[in-house]
N, C-alpha and C positions, 0 to 999 in steps of 0.2 A: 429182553426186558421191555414192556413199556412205556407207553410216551405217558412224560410226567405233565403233570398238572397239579399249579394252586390255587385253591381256591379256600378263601378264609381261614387262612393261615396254616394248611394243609396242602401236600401233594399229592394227585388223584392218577394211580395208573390201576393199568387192567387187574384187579384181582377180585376175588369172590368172597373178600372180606369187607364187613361194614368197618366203618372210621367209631374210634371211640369217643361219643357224646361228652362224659363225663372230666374225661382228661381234657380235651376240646376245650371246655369251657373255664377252667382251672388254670390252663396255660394262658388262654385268653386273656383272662381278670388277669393275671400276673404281669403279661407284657402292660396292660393297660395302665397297672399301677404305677407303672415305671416313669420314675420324674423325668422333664421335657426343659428342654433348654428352653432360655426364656424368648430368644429369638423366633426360637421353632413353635412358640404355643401361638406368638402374635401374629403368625402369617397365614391370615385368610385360613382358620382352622376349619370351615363351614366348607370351602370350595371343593366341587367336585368332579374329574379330568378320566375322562375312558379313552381307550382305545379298541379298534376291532379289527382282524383281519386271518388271514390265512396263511400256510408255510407250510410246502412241497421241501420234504427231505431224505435222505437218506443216508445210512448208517447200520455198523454189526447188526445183526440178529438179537445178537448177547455179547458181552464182553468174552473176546478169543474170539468169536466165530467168523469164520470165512463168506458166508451168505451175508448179504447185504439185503436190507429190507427198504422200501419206499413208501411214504406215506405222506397223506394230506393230513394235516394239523390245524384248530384254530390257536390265532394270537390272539389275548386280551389282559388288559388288564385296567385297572380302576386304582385313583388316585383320592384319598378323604383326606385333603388337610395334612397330618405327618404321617399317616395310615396309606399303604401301598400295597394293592394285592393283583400278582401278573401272573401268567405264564412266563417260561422261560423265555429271555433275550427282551421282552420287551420294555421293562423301563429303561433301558436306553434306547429305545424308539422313543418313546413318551417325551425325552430330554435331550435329542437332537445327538444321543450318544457323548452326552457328558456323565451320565453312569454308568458306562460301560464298564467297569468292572467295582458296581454295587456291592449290595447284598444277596443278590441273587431272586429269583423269583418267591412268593410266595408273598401270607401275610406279613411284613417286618416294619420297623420303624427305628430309626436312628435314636439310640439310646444314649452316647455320649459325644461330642465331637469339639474339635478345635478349629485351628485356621486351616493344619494340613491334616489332618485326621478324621477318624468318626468308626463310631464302634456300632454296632445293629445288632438289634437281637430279631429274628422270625422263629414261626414256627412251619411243619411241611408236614405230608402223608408220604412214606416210604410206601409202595403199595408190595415190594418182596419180588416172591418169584412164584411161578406155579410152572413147576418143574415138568409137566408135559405137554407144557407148549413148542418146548423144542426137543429132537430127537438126541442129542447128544445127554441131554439134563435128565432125560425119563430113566426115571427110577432113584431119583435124589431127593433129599426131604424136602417140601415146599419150605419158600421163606416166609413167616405171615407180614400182612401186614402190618404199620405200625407207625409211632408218630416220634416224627425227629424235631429237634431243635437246631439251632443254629445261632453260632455267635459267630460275627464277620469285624474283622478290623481291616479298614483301609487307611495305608498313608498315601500321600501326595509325596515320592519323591523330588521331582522337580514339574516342570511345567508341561513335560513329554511323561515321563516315567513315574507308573503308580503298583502300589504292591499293594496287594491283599490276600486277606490268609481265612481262611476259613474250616470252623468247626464242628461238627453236627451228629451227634449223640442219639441213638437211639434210646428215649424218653421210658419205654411202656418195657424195655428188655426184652423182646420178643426176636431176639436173633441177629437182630440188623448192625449191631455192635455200633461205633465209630469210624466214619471216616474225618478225613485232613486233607485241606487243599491248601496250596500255596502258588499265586500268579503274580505275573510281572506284566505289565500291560504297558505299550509305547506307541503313542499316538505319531502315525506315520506320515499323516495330513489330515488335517482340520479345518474348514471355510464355514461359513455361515450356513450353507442347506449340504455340506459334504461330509464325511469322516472317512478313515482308513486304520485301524488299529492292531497292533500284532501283540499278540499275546505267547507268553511262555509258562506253564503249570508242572507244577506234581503234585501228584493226590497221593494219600497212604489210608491205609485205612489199620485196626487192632484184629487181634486175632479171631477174635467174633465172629465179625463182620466178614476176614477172609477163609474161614473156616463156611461159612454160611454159602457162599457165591463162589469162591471156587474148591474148597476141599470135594474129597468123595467119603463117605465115611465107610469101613471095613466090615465087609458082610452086606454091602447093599448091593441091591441089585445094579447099579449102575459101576459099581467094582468090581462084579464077576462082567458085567459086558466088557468094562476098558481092561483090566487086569493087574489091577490092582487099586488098593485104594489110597488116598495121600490126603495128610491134614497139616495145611500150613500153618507159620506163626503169623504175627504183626510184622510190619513191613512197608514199604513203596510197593505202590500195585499200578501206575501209570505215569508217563510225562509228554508232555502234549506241546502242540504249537497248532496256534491257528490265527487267521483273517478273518476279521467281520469288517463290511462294507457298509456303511448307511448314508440313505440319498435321500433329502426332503424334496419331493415332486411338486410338490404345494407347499400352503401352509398345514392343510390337512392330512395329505396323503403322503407316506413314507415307504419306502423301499429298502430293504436289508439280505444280504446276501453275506454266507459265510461258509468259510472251510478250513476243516482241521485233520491234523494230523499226526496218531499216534503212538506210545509202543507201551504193554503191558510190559512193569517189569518184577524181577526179586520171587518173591513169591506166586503172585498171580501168574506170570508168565511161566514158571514150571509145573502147574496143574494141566491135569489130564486133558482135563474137558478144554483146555486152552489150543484152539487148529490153529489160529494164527497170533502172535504179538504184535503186528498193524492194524491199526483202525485208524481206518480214514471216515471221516463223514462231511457232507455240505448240504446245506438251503439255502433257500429262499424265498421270501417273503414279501407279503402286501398289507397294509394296513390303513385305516383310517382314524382320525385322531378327533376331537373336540376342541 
């Protein structure tokens, strides 16, 4: 798979598909239309907050695979007023890692919220799969492209402990189905330029979505090479634990580092194409902020 990217309210990985214009701009007016707490309108809605930087990572190949890949990545992301648009991990750069467990990257904006709560709606680019980029996937149907949504709910359980749950629909039905994630995040140490934070998740995704990314369908060629073919249901398809570290160097310059750790399971983890149920990944990163 891909390194993701959002960029205006889209996430952008390597595929040979254009982004749909139309739908684009539809979901767009939609979020926009959406009423704004009256707090959230008054607060310096004109102001505007970047960040820029870079992150050396590495991680699967593909979900199950045993090859590990390395790569250089940019971080960015840009702040307008209640309007947020990042790559992944970085609005809690931006926020000294007091969102650490956000809405997640892309376009989004806090749609409802309370004292301990707040609901978010984004939008994002699934960019799929192109099945012969890796040698175990060749001869499997491409996944296309396609444009997800996302509604996130975070509580504050106490002052350490925060849950958020997230859910993200494939908009245009081009394969990608639905996945579900569910986090528990507990802030392990906290100072003015420090954080330490441990996370615990499970993601699930519908039949769709795990029919798309790990079924093999029957008569393909990729079922006479493994030998046979297998079409899963819906289900839990990961659970995970990981460390993110963030360090303000400056008032400008930030430092993040992170590592995770974890196990496909239910379904995904009985698929063919699946060589290992461990995935481990970690980075780190540099940025500069305004």
């Amino acid at each position: 798979m891909g390194q993701s990217l959002w960029i205006c309210g889209f996430k952008d990985q390597r595929s040979r598909r254009g982004a749909p214009g139309l739908a684009t701009g539809l979901l767009s007016a939609a979020l926009l239309a959406l009423p704004v707490h009256a707090e959230e309108a008054a607060a310096k809605p004109d102001e505007m907050r970047y960040l820029l930087g870079l992150r050396v990572s590495s991680g699967p190949e593909y979900p199950g695979s045993r090859r590990q890949e390395q790569g250089l990545t940019p971080l960015w992301a840009l702040y307008w007023g209640r309007w947020r648009i990042t790559t992944a991990g970085t609005g809690a750069m931006m926020g000294f890692g007091s969102d650490a467990a956000g809405p997640g990257p892309g376009a989004s904006r806090d749609w409802l919220h309370g004292e301990h709560w707040k609901l978010g709606l984004g939008l994002r680019i699934d960019s799929g799969r192109d099945s012969d980029q890796t040698e175990i996937t060749r001869g499997l149907p491409d996944v296309p492209r396609t444009l997800r949504g996302r509604l996130n709910l975070q509580v504050e359980l106490d002052p350490k402990w925060t849950l958020s749950a997230s859910l993200s629909p494939d908009l245009l039905n081009r394969r990608g189905g639905t996945e579900l994630s569910v986090d528990f995040g507990r802030s392990l140490y906290r100072s003015r330029h420090a954080s330490l934070t441990l996370g615990l998740g499970l993601s699930a995704s519908d039949r769709r979505h795990l029919q798309s990314y790990f079924g093999v369908p029957e008569g393909s060629e990729a079922a006479q090479r493994l030998g046979r073919h297998y079409e899963p249901g819906s289900g839990l398809t990961g659970a995970y634990v990981n460390l993110s570290y963030m360090q303000a160097l400056t008032p400008r310059w930030v430092l993040v580092a992170s590592w995770s750790e974890g196990r496909l399971l239910d379904a995904a983890a009985a698929s063919p194409l699946v060589e290992t149920t461990r995935q481990r990944s970690a980075s780190i990163g540099l940025a500069y902020r305004n």
